[in-house]
N, C-alpha and C positions, 0 to 999 in steps of 0.2 A: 353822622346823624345830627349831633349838635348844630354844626352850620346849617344844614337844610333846617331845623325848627327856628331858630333865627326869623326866619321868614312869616313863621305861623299869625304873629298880630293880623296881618294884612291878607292873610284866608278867608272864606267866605263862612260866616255862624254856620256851623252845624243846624238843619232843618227836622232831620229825619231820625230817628233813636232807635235804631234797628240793634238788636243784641245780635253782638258778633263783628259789627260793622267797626271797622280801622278808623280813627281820627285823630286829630290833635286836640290835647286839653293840657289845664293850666293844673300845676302841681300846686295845691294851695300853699303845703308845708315852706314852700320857696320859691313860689311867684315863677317857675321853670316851666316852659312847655314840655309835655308829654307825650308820647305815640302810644297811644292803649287801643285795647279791643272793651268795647260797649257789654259789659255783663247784665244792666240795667239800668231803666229812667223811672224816675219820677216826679213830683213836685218838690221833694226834698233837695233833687240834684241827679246826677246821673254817675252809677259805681262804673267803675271800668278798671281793667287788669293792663298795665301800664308795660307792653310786651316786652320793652328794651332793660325791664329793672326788676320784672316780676313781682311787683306788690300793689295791692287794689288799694286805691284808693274812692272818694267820692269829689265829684267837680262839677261847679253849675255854670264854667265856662269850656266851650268847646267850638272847635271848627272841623272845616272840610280837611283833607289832606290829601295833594296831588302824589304822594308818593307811598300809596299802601302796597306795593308788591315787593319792596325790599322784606326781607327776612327780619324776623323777631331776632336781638340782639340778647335775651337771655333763654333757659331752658326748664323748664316745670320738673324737678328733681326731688327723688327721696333718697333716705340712705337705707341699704338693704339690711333687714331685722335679721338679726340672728332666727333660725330653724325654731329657737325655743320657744322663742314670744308671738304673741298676735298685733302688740301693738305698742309705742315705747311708755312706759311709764311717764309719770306728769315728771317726777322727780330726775327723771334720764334727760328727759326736753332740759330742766331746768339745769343740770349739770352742763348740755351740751351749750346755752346759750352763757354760762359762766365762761368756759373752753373759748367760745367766737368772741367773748371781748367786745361785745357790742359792733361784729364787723369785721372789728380790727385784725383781727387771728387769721393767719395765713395757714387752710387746709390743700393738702395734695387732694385731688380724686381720680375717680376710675370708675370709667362706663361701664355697668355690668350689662346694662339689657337700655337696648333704643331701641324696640319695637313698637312704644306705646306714646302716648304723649306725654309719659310722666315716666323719667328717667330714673333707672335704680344705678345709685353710684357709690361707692366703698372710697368714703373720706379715712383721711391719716391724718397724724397731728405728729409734730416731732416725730413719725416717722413709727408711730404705732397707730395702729387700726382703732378708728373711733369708737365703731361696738365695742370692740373688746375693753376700751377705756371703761364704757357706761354700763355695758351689762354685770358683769362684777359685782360693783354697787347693789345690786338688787336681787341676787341671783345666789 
């Protein structure tokens, strides 16, 4: 996918800002082109969900792209709550983003349900089940 954005300078400006519509846009954080899907424009700039890396950003440069039918290269994922809770605690979020290292932290997962567009997955850490690391803590 790299090599093909390569190409992007020399695409035709983006005309149209239809939410939903595939394009290329510039990562501002690092001057990188991008393959997002259009969440919204405005005069501020246009947000879009950046399909191959999953995180939104905002960009007020964008073009056409002749190759919107390959596949999203990442997947809109949660990890499945324990029965007990409705929802994770700020302080569970906060423990689990200690755990990921900024990233860096190598988790196993496991598909539990891909029928929706938002995948419930049961992450491990050294080989113990992540809920069961956080809910503890709070429980």
């Amino acid at each position: 996918m790299l090599e093909r954005l390569q190409a992007t300078p020399s695409f035709l400006p983006l005309s149209i800002f239809d939410i939903g519509t595939i394009c290329a846009a510039k990562y501002l954080e690092n001057g990188q082109w991008r393959r997002p899907k259009i969440l919204s424009h405005s005069e501020e700039g246009t947000e879009v969900l950046c399909i191959d890396y999953g995180n939104i950003t905002i960009t007020n440069e964008t073009r056409t792209l002749p190759f919107i039918n390959v596949p999203p290269l990442s997947k809109c994922c949660a990890m499945k709550k324990p029965n007990s809770i409705n929802s994770w605690p700020l302080d569970a979020c906060k423990i689990f983003e200690e755990l990921a290292v900024g990233g860096k932290a190598m988790f196993q997962f496991e598909i539990l349900d891909d029928i929706s567009n938002l995948l419930s997955v049961k992450l491990s850490f050294n080989g113990k089940n992540v809920a069961d690391i956080l809910v503890p803590l709070y429980f």
